[in-house]
C-alpha positions in Angstrom: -4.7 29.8 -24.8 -2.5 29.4 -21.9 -3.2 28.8 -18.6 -0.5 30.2 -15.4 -0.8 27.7 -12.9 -0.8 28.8 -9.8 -0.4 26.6 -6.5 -1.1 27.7 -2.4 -0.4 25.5 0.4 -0.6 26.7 3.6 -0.6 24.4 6.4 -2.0 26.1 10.2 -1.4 24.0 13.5 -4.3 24.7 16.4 -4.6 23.1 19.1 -3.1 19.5 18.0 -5.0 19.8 15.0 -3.5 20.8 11.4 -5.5 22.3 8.9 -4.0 22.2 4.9 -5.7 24.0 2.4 -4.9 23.9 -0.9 -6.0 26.6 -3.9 -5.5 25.7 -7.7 -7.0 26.9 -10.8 -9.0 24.9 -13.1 -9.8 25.5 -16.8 -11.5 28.5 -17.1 -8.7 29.8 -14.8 -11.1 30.2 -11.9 -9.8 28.8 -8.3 -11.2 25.2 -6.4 -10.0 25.3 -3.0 -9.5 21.8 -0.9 -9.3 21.8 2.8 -8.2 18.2 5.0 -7.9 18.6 8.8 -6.0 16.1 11.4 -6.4 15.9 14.7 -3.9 14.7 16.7 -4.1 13.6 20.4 -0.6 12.4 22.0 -0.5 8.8 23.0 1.6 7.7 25.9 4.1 4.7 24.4 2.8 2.3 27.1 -0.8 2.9 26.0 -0.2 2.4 22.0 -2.6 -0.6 20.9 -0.6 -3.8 20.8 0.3 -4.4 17.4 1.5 -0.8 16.9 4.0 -1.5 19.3 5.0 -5.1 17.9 5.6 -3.4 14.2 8.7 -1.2 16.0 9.7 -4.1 18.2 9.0 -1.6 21.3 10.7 -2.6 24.4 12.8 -5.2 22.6 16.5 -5.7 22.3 16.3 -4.8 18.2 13.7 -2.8 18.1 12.7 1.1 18.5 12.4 3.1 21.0 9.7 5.2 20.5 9.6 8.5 21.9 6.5 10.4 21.0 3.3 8.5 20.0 0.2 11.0 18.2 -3.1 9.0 17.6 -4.7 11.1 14.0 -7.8 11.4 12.9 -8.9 12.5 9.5 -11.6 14.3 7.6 -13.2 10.6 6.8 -12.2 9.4 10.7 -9.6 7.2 9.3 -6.9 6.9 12.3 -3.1 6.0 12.2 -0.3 6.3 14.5 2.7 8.8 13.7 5.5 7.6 16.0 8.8 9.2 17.0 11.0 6.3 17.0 15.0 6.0 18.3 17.4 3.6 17.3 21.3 4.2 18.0 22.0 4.9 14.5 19.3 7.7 14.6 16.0 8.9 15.2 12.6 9.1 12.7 9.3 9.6 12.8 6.9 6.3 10.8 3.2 6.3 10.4 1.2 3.4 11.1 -2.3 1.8 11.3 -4.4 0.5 14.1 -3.4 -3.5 12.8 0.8 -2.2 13.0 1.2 -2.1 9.3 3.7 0.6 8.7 2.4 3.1 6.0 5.7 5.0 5.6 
């Protein structure tokens, strides 16, 4: 018997929040469907818990300038940090956790 495999991703932004769902079939060729949300709330630089901004170096000589800060929020209210950072060989954007461990 052979199963198509079919895959949806769809990803809608509203209102600082992002919604993914995702369709797939399963053995008896039927559909599951899986839906995460985020929300995200900007964070002014300044205002970024301490050790976030130690894990860039922020404000330091070496370090990166960071020029957007989002605070997310998932399903299971797990938070992290997505940062816009700027150094002078380029710019990126890093995730990372309350305690400044960076996740990406």
């Amino acid at each position: 018997m052979k199963f198509t495999s079919l895959l949806a991703f769809s990803i809608t932004a509203l209102v600082h929040s992002q919604i993914m769902a995702f369709s797939f079939p399963d053995k008896q060729n039927s559909f599951s469907a899986v839906m995460l949300t985020q929300e995200r709330v900007e964070v002014k630089p300044d205002d970024l818990p301490e050790k976030v901004r130690q894990s860039v170096g922020y404000k330091t000589e070496l370090g990166w300038n960071i020029l957007k800060a989002y605070l997310v929020t998932n399903d299971d209210n797990s938070q992290l940090y997505e940062l816009y950072v700027q150094k002078p060989d380029g710019e990126t954007w890093m995730k990372v956790d309350k305690e400044g461990k960076v996740l990406n």
